[in-house]
PALUM-425356 format. One record per atom (N, C-alpha, C, O): atom name; x, y, z; residue in three letters. Coordinates in pm, 1 decimal, always signed. Layout:
REM PALUM-425356
+----+----------+----------+----------+-----+
! at !       px !       py !       pz !  aa !
+----+----------+----------+----------+-----+
! CA !        X !        Y !        Z ! ALA !
...
+----+----------+----------+----------+-----+
//
This chain:
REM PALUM-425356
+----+----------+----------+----------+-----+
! at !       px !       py !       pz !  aa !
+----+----------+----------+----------+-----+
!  N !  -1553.8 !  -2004.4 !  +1921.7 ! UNK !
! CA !  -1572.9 !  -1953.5 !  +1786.7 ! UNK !
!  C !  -1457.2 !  -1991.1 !  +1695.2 ! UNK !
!  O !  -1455.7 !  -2006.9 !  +1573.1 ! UNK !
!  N !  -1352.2 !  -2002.2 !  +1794.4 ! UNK !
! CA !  -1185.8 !  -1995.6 !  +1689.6 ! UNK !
!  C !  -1203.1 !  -2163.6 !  +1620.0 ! UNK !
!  O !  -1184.3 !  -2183.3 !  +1500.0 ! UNK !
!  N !  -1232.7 !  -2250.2 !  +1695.1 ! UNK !
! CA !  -1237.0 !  -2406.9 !  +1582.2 ! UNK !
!  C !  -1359.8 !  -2433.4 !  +1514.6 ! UNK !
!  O !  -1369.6 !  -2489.2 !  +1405.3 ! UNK !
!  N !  -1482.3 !  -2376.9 !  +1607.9 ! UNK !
! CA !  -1550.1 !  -2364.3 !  +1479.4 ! UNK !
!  C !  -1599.2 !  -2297.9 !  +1331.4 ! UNK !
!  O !  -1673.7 !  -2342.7 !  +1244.2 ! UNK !
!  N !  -1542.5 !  -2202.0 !  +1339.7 ! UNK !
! CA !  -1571.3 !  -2120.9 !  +1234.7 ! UNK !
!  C !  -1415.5 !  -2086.2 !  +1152.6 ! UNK !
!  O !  -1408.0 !  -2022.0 !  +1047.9 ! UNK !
!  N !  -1271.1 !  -2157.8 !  +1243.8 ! UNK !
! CA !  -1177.0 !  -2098.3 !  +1171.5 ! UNK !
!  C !  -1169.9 !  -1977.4 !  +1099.9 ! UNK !
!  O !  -1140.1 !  -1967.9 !   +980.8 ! UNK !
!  N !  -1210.8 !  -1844.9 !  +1209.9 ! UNK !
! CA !  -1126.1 !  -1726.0 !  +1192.0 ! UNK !
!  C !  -1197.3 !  -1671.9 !  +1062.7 ! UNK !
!  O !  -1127.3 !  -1591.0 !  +1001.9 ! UNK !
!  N !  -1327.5 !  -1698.9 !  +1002.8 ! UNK !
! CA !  -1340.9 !  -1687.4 !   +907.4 ! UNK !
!  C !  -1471.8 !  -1574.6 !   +954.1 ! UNK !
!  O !  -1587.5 !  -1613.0 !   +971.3 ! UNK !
!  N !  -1421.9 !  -1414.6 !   +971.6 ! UNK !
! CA !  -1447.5 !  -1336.8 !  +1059.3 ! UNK !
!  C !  -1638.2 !  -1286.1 !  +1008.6 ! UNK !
!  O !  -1728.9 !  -1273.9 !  +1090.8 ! UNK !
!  N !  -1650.9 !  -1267.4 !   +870.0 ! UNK !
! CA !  -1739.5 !  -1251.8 !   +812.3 ! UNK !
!  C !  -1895.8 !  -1340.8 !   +880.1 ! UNK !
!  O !  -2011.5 !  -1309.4 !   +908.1 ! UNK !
!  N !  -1811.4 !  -1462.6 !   +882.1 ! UNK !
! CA !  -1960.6 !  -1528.2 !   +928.8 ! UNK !
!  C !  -1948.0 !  -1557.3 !  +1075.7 ! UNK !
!  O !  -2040.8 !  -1622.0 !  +1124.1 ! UNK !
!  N !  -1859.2 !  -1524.7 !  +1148.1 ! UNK !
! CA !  -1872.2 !  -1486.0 !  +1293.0 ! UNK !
!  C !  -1982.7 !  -1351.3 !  +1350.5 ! UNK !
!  O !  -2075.9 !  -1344.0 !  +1430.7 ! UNK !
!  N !  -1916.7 !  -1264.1 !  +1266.1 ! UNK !
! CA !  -1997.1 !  -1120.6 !  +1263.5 ! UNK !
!  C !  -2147.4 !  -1157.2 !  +1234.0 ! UNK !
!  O !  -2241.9 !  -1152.3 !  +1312.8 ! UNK !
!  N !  -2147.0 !  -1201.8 !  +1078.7 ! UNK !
! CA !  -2289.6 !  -1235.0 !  +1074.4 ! UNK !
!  C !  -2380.0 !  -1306.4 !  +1170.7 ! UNK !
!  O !  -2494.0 !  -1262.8 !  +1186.8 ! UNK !
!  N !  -2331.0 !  -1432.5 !  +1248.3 ! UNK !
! CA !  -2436.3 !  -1543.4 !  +1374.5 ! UNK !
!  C !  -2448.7 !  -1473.7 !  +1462.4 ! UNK !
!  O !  -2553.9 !  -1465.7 !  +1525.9 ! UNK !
!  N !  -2315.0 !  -1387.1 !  +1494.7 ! UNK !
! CA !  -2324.4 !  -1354.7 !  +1673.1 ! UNK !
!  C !  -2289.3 !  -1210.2 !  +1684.7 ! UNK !
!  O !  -2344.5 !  -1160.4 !  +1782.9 ! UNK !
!  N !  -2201.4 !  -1110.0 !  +1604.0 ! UNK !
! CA !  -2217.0 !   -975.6 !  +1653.6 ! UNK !
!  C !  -2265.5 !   -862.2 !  +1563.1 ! UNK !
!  O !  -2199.8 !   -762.2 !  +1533.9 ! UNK !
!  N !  -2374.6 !   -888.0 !  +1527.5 ! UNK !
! CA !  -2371.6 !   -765.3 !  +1426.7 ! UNK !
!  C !  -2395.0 !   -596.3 !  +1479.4 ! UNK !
!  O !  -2418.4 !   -495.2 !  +1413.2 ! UNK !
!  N !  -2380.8 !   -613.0 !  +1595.7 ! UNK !
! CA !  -2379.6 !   -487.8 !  +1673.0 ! UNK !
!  C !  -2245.9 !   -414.0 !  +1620.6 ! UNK !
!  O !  -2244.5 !   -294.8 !  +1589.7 ! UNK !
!  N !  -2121.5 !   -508.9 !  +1613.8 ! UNK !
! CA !  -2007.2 !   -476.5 !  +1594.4 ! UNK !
!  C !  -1941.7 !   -472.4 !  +1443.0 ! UNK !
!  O !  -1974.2 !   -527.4 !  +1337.8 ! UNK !
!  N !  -1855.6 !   -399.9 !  +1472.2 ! UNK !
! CA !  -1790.5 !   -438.7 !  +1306.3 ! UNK !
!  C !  -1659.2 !   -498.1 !  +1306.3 ! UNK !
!  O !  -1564.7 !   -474.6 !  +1381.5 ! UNK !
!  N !  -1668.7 !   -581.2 !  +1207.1 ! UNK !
! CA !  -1535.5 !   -680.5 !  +1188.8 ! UNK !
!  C !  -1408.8 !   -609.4 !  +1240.0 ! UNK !
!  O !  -1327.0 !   -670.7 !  +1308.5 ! UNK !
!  N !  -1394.6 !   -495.2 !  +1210.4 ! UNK !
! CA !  -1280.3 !   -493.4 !  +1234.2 ! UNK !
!  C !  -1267.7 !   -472.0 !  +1413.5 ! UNK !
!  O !  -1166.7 !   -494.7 !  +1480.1 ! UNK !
!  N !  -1372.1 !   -433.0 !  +1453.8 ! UNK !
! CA !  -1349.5 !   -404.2 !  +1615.5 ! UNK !
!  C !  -1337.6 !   -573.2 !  +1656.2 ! UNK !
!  O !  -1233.5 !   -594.2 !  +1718.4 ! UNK !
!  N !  -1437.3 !   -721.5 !  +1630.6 ! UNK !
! CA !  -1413.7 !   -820.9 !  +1648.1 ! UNK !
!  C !  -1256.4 !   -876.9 !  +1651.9 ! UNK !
!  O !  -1188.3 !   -924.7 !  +1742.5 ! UNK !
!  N !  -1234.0 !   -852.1 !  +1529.2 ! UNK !
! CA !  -1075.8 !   -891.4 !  +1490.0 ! UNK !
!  C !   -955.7 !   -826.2 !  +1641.7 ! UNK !
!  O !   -858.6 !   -862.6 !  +1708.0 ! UNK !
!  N !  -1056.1 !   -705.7 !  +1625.7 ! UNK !
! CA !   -926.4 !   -655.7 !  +1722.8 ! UNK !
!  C !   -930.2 !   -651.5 !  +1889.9 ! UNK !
!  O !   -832.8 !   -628.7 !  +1961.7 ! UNK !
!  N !  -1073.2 !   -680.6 !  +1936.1 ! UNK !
! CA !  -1059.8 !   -807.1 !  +2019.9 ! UNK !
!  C !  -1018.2 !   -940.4 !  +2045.3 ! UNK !
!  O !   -968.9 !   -986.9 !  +2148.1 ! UNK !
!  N !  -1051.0 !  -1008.0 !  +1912.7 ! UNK !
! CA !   -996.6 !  -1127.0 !  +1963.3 ! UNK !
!  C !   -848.1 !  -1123.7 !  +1997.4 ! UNK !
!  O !   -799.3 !  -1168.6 !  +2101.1 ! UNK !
!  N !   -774.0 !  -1057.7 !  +1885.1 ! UNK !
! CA !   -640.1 !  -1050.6 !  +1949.0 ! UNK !
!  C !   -558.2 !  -1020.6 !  +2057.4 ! UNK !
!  O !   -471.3 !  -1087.4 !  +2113.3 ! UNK !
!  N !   -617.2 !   -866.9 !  +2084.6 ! UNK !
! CA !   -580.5 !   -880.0 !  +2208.5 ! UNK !
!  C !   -601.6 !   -879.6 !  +2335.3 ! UNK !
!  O !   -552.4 !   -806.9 !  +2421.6 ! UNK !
!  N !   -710.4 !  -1001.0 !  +2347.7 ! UNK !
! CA !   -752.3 !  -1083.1 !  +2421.3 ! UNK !
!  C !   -662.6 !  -1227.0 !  +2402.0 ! UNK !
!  O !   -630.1 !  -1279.4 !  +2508.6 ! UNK !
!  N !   -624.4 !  -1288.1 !  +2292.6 ! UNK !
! CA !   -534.5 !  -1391.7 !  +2287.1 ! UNK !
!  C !   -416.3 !  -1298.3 !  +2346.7 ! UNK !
!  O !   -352.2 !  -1336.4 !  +2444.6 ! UNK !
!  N !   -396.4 !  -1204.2 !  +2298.6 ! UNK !
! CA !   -251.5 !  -1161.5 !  +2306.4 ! UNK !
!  C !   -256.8 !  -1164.7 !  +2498.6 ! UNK !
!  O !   -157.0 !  -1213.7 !  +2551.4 ! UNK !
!  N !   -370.9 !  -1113.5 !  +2593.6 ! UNK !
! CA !   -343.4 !  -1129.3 !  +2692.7 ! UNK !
!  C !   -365.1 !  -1230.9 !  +2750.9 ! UNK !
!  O !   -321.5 !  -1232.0 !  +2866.0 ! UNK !
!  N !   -412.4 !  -1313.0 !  +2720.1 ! UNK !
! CA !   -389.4 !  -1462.8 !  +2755.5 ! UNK !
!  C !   -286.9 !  -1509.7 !  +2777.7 ! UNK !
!  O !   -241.7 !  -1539.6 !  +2888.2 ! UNK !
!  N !   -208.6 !  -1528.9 !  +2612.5 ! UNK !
! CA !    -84.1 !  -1565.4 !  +2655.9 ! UNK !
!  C !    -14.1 !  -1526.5 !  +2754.9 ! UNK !
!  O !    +45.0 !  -1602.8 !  +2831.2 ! UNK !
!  N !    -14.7 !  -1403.8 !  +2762.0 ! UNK !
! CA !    +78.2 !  -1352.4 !  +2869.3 ! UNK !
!  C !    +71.6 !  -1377.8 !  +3053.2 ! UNK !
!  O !   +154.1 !  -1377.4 !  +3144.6 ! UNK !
!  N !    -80.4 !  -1399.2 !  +3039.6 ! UNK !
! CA !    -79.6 !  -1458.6 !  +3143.7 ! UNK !
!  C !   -104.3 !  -1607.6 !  +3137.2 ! UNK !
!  O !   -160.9 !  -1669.0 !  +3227.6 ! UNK !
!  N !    -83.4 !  -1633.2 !  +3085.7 ! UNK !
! CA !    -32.2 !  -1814.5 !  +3075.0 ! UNK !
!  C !    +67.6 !  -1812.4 !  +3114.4 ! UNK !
!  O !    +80.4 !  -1872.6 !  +3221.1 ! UNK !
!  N !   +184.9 !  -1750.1 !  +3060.2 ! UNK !
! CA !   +345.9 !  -1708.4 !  +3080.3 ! UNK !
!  C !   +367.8 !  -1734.4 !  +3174.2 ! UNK !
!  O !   +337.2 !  -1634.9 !  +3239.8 ! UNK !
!  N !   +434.1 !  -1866.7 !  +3292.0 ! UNK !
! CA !   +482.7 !  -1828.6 !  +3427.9 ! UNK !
!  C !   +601.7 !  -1840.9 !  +3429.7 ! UNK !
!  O !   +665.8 !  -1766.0 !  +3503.6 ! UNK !
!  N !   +683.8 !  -1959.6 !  +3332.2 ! UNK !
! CA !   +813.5 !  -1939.6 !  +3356.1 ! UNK !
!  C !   +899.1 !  -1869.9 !  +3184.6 ! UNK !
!  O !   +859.4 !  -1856.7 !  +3068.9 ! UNK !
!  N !  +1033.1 !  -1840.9 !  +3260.4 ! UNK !
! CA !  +1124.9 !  -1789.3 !  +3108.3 ! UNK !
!  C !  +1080.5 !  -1852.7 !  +3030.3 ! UNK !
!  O !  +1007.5 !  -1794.6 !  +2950.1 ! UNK !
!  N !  +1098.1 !  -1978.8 !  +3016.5 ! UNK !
! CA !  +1104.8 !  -2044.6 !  +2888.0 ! UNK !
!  C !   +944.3 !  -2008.3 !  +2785.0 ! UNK !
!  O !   +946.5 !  -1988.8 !  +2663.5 ! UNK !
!  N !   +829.5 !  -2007.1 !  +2863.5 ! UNK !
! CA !   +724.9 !  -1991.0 !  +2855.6 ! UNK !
!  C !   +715.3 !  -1806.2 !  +2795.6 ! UNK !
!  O !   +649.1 !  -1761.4 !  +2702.0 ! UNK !
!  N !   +787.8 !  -1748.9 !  +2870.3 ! UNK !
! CA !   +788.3 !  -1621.8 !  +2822.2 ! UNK !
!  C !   +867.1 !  -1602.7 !  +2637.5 ! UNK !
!  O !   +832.7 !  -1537.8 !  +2538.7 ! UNK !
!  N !   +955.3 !  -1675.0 !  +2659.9 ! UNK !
! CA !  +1014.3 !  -1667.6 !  +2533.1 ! UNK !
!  C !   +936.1 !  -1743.5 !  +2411.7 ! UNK !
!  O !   +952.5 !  -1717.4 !  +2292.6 ! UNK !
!  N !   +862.8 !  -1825.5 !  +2455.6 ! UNK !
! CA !   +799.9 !  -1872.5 !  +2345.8 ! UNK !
!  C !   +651.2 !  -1788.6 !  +2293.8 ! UNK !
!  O !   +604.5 !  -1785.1 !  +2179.9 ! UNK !
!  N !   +594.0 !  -1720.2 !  +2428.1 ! UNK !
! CA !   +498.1 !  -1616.7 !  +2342.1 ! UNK !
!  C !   +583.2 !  -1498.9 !  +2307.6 ! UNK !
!  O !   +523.3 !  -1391.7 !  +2317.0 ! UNK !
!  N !   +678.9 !  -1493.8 !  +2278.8 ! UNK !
! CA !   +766.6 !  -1355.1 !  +2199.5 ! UNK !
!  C !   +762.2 !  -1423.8 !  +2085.6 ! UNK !
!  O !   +716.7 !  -1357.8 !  +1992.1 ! UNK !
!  N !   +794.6 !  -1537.0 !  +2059.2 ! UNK !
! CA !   +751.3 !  -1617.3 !  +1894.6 ! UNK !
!  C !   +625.9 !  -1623.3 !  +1858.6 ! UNK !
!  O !   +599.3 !  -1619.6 !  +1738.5 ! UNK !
!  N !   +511.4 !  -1635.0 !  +1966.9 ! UNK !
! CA !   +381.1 !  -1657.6 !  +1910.5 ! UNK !
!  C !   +356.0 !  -1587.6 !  +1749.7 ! UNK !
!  O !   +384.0 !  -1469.9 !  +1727.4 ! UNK !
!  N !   +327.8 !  -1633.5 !  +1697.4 ! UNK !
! CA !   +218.9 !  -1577.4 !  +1539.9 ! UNK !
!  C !   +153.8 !  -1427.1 !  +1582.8 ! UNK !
!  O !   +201.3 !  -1326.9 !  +1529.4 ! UNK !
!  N !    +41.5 !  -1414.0 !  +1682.7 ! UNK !
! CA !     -0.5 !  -1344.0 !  +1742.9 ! UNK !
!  C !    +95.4 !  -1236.1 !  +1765.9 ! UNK !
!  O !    +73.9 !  -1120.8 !  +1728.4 ! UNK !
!  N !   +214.2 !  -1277.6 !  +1835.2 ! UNK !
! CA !   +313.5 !  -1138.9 !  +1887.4 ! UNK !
!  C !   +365.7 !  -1071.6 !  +1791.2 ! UNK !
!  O !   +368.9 !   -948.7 !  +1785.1 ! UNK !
!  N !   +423.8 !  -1173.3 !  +1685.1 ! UNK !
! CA !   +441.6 !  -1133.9 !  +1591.1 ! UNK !
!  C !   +394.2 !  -1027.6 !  +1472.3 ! UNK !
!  O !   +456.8 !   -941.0 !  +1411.2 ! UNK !
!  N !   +239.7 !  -1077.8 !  +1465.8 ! UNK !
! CA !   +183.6 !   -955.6 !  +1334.5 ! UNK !
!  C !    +65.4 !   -909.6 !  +1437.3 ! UNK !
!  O !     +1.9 !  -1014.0 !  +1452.2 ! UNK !
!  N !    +21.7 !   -840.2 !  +1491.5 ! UNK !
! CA !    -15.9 !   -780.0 !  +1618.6 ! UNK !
!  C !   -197.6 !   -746.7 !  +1468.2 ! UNK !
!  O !   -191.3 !   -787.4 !  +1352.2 ! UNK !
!  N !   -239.2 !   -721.5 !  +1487.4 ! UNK !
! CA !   -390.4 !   -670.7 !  +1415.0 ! UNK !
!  C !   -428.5 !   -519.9 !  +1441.2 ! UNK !
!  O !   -498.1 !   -474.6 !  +1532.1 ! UNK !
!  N !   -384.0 !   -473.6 !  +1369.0 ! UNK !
! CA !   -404.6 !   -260.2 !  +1351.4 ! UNK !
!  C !   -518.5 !   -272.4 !  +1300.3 ! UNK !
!  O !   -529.3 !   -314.9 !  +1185.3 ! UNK !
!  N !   -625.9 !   -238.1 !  +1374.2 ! UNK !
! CA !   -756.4 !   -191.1 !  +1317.5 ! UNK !
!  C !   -698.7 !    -40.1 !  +1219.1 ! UNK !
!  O !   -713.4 !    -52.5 !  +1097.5 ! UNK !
!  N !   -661.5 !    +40.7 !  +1248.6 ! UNK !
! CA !   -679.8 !   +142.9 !  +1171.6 ! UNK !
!  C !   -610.7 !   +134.9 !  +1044.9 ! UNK !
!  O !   -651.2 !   +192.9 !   +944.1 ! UNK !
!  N !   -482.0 !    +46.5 !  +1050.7 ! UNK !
! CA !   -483.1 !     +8.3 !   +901.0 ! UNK !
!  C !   -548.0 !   -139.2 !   +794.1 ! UNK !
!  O !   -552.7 !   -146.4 !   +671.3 ! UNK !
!  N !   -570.5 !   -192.8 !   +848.8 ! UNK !
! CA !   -731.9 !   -239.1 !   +792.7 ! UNK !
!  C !   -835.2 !   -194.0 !   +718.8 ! UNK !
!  O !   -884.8 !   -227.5 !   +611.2 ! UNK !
!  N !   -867.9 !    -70.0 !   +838.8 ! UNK !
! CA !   -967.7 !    +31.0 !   +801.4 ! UNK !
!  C !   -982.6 !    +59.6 !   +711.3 ! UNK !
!  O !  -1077.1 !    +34.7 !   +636.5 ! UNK !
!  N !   -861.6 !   +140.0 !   +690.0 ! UNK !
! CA !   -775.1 !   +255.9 !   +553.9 ! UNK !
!  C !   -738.3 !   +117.9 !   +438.5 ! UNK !
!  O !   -732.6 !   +158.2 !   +322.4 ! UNK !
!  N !   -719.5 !     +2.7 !   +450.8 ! UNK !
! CA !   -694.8 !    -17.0 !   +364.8 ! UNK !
!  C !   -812.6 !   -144.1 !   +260.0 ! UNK !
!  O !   -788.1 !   -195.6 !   +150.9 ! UNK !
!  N !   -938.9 !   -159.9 !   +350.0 ! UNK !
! CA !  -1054.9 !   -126.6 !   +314.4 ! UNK !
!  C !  -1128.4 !    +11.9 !   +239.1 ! UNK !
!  O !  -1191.2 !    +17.0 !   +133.4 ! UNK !
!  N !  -1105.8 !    +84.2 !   +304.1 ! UNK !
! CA !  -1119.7 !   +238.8 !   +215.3 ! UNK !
!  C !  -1061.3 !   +228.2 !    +78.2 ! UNK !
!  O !  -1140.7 !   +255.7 !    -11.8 ! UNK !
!  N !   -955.0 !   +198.5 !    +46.2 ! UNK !
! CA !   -879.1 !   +221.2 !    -57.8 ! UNK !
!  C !   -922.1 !   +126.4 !   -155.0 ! UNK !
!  O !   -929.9 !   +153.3 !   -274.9 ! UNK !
!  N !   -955.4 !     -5.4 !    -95.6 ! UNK !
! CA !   -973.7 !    -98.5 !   -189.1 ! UNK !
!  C !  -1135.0 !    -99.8 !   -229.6 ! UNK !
!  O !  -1188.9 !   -174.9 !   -310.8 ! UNK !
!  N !  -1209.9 !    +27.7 !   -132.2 ! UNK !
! CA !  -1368.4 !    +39.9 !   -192.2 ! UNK !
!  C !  -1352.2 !   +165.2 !   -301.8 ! UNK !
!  O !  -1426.4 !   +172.1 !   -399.7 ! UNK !
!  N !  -1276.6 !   +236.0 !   -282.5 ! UNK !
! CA !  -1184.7 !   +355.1 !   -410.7 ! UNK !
!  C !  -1144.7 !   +278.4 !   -509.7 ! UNK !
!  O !  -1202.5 !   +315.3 !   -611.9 ! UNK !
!  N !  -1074.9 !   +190.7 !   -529.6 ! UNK !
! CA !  -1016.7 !   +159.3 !   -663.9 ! UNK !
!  C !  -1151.4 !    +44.4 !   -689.7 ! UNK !
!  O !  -1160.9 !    +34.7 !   -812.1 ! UNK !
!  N !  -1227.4 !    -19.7 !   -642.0 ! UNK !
! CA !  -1332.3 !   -130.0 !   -693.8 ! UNK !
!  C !  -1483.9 !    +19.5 !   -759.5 ! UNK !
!  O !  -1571.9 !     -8.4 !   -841.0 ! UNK !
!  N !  -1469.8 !   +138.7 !   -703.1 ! UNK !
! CA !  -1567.9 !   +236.0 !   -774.6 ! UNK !
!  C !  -1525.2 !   +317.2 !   -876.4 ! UNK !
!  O !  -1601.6 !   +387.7 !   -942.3 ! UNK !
!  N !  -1393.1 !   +309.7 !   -894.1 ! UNK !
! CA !  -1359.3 !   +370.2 !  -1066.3 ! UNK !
!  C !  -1425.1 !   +333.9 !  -1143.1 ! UNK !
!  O !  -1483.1 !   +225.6 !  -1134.5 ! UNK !
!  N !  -1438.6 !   +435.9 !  -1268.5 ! UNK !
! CA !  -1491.7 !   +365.2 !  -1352.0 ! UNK !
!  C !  -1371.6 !   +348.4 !  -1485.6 ! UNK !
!  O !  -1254.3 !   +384.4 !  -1476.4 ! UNK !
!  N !  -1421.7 !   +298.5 !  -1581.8 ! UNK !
! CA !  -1341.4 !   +241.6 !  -1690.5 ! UNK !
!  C !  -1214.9 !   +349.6 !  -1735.5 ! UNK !
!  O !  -1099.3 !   +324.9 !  -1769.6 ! UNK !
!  N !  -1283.7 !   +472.0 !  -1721.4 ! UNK !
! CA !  -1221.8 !   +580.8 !  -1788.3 ! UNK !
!  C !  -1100.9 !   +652.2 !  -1691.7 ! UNK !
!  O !  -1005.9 !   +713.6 !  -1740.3 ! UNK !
!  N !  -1126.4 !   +629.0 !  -1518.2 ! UNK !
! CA !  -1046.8 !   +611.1 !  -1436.1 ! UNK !
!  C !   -934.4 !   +535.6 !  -1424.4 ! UNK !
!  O !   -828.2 !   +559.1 !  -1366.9 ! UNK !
!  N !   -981.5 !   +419.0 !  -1501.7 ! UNK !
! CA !   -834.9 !   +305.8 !  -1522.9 ! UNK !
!  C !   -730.2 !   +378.9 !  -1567.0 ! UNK !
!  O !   -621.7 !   +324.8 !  -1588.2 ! UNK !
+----+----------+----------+----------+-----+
//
């Protein structure tokens, strides 16, 4: 899914899971990469380089996602007089 569709989670959801919701997808794939790597990992050097991974780095919080979906469906239903 990851080269063909480049991560572009919307129309993943739409072909193949609509059972699920994006954000539960998202937060499988990660950490499922995230345990991959790790067991890829056999030697130090290998270990130290998934401590740099992208992945290790910004880890994917479904629950702030969530919330910050929420917020951004709150400020897109104001109305004018709310501004």
């Amino acid at each position: 899914l990851d080269p063909r569709f480049d991560l572009r989670w919307i129309v993943i959801h739409d072909q193949f899971f609509a059972d699920f919701t994006v954000e539960v997808l998202k937060e499988r794939y990660y950490w499922s990469s995230l345990a991959l790597l790790k067991a890829r990992s056999v030697t130090d050097e290998d270990r130290q380089n998934v401590k740099q991974h992208p992945i290790m780095l910004t880890m994917y919080q479904k629950d702030q996602e969530t919330q910050r979906k929420r917020h951004l469906d709150l400020l897109w239903a104001r109305t004018r007089e709310e501004e």
